[in-house]
C-alpha positions in Angstrom: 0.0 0.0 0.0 1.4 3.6 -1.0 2.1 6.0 1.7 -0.3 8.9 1.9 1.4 11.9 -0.2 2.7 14.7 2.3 1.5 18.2 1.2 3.1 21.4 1.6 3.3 25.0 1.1 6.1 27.3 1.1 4.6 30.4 2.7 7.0 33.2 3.3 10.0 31.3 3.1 8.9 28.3 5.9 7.4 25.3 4.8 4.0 24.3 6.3 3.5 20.8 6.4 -0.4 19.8 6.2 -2.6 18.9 8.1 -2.0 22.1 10.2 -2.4 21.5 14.0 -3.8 23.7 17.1 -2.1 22.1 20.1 -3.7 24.9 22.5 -5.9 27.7 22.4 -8.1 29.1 24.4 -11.7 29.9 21.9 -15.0 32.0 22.7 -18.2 32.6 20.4 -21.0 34.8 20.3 -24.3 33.8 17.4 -26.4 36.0 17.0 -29.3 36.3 14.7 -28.9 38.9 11.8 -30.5 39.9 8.4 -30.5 37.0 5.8 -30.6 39.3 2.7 -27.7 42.0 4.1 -25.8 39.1 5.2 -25.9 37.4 1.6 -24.1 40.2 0.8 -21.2 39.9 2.6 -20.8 36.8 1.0 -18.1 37.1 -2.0 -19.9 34.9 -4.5 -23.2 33.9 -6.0 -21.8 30.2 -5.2 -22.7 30.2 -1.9 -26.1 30.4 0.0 -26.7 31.8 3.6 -28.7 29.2 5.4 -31.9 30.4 7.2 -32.4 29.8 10.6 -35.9 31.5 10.0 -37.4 33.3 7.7 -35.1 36.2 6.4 -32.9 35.4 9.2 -29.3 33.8 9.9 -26.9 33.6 12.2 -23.7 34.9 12.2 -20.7 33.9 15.1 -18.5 36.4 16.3 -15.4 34.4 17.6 -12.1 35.1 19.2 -9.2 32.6 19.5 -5.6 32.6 21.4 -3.6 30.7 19.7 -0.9 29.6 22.1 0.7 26.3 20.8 -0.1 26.4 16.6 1.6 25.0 13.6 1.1 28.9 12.3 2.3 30.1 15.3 1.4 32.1 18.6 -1.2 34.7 17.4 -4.2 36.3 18.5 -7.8 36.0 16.0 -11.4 37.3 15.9 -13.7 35.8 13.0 -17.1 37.1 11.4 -19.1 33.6 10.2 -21.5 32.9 8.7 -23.8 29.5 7.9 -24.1 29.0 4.4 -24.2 25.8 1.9 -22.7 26.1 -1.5 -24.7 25.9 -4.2 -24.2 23.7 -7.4 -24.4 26.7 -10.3 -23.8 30.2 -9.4 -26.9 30.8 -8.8 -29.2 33.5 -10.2 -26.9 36.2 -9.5 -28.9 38.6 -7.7 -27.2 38.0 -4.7 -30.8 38.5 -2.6 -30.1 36.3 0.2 -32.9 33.8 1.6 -33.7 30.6 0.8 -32.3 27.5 3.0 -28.9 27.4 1.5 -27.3 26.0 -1.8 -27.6 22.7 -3.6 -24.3 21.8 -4.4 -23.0 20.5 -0.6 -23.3 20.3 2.6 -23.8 23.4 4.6 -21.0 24.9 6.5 -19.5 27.9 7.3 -18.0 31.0 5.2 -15.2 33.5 7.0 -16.1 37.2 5.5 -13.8 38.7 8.0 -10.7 36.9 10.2 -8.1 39.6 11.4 -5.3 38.1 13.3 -2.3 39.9 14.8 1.3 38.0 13.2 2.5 38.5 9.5 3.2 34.5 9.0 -0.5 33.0 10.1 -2.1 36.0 8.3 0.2 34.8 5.3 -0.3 31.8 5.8 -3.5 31.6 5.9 -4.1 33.2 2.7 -2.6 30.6 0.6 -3.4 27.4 2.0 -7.1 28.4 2.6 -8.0 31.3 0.5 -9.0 32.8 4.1 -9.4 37.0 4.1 -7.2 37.4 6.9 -5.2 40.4 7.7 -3.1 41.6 10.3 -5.0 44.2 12.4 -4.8 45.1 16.3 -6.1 42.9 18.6 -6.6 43.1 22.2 -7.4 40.1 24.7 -8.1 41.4 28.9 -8.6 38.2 30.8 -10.9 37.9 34.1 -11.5 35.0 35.7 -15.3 34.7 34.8 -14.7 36.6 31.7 -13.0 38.0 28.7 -12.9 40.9 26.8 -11.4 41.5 23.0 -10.8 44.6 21.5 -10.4 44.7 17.3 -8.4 48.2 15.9 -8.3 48.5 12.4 -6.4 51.1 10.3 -6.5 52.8 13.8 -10.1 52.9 14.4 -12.3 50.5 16.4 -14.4 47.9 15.2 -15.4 45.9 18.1 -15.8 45.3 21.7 -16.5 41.7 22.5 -16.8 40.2 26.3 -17.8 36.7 26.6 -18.5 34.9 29.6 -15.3 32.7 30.8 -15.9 29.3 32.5 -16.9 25.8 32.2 -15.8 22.1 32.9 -17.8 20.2 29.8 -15.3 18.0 27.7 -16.1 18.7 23.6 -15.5 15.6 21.7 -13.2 17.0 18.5 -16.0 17.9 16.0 -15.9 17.2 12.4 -16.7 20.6 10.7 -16.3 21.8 6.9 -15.3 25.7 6.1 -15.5 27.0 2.6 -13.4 29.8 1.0 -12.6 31.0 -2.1 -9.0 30.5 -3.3 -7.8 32.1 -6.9 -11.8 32.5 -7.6 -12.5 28.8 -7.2 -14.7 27.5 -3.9 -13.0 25.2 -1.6 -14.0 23.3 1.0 -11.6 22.2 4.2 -12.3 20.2 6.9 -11.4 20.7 10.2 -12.1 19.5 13.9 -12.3 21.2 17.0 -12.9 20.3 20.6 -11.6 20.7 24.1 -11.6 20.8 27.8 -12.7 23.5 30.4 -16.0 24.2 27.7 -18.7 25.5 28.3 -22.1 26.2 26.2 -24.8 29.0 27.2 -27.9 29.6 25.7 -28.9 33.1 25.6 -26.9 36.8 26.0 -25.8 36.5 29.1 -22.6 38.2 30.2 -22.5 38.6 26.2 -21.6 42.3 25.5 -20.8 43.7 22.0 -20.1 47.1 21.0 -19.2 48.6 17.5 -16.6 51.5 16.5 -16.4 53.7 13.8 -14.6 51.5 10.9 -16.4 50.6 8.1 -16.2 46.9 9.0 -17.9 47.5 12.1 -20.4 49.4 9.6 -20.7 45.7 8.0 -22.2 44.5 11.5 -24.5 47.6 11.8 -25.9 46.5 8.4 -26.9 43.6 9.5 -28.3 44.5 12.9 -26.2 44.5 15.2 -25.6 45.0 18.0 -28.5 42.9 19.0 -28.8 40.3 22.0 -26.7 37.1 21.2 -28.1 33.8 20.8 -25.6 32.1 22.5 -22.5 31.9 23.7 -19.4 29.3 24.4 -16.1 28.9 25.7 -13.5 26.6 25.4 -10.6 27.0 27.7 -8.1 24.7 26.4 -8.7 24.3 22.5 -7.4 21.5 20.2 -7.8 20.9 16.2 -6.9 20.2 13.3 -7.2 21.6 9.9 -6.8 19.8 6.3 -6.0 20.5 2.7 -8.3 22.6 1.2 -10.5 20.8 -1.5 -12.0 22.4 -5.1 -15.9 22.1 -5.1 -16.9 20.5 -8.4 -19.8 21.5 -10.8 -22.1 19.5 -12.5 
């Protein structure tokens, strides 16, 4: 039997060797419910379809990460997702929103926004997975029952996030799929994700989210926010893994 071929990327002069591995990280969400047409929009192609989680609504997760112990390095990141499912055409173009997602795969998630803080994961992250990340200012104030995240871009703020901090639950790793675009063409990658010291709240509380002046915190006002979250978790000590990126395929 043939050994399963390594891959690898030069990125920046350093090679990454795939899959790429999060040893330890501490991980917060916030979902909230939002706008299904504005938040369609945000979406960079016709190829993908918000999913509805009621009529003309979705849900969109603010979420922070601390990346301690990563194959990219140690780095700080806050990500704007959404729920969407690819569809199998591009659609009919009028990039409305609605609807319960695409027909051309399973549903998932879509990054619009992921700013992290170091040049190589930022890098990184751009040519392996077609991710938009770029390197911004972020701030992370630990308390012991919560935390508090602070997003700068170009000098200005965007965000505000606190999330409740706690939790003893054990999350099994979690088979998840993330699409991207990479040179035009939709990918899908999986990943897992699980931990220890996790916890999962229903409801706002101890959620807090406030917007700045920078146009990407105009992208959140357009789709409602700040509203009351949905829900909130926390993951103390984080572990995954992420794959090679995969083309989707038309029929």
């Amino acid at each position: 039997m043939s050994a399963t071929p390594i891959t690898t990327y030069d990125v920046l002069g350093r090679t990454v060797v795939m899959p790429c591995v999060v040893r330890d990280a501490s991980a917060g969400t916030a979902m909230f419910e939002v706008d299904a047409a504005a938040a369609q929009r945000l979406l960079p192609s016709d190829r993908f379809a918000v999913v509805e989680s009621a009529p003309g609504r979705c849900q969109i997760v603010l979420a922070v990460i601390d990346y301690r112990d990563n194959d990219l390095g140690a780095y700080h990141e806050v990500g704007v997702t959404l729920f969407e499912a690819p569809r199998s055409s591009g659609g009919d173009g009028e990039g409305d929103g609605g609807g319960d997602g695409g027909d051309g795969g399973e549903s998932g998630t879509f990054i619009t926004r992921l700013p992290v803080d170091q040049e190589f994961t930022c890098a990184a992250g751009r040519v392996i997975w077609g991710f938009p990340k770029t390197v911004e200012d972020i701030g992370f104030a630990y308390a012991d029952d919560h935390v508090t995240v602070d997003l700068r871009m170009d000098g200005e703020p965007v965000l505000r996030l606190t999330l409740p901090r706690g939790g003893d639950e054990t999350m099994a790793p979690m088979p998840m799929t993330t699409y991207s675009l990479i040179d035009g063409v939709p990918h899908a990658t999986a990943f897992t994700q699980g931990g220890t010291g996790a916890q999962v709240l229903v409801g706002g509380d101890g959620v807090s989210l406030e917007l700045g002046t920078h146009p990407v915190a105009g992208e959140l006002v357009g789709l409602g926010l700040p509203a009351a979250a949905v829900m909130s978790t926390w993951t103390e000590r984080m572990q995954g893994v992420f794959e090679v990126p995969q083309p989707l395929t038309s029929p």
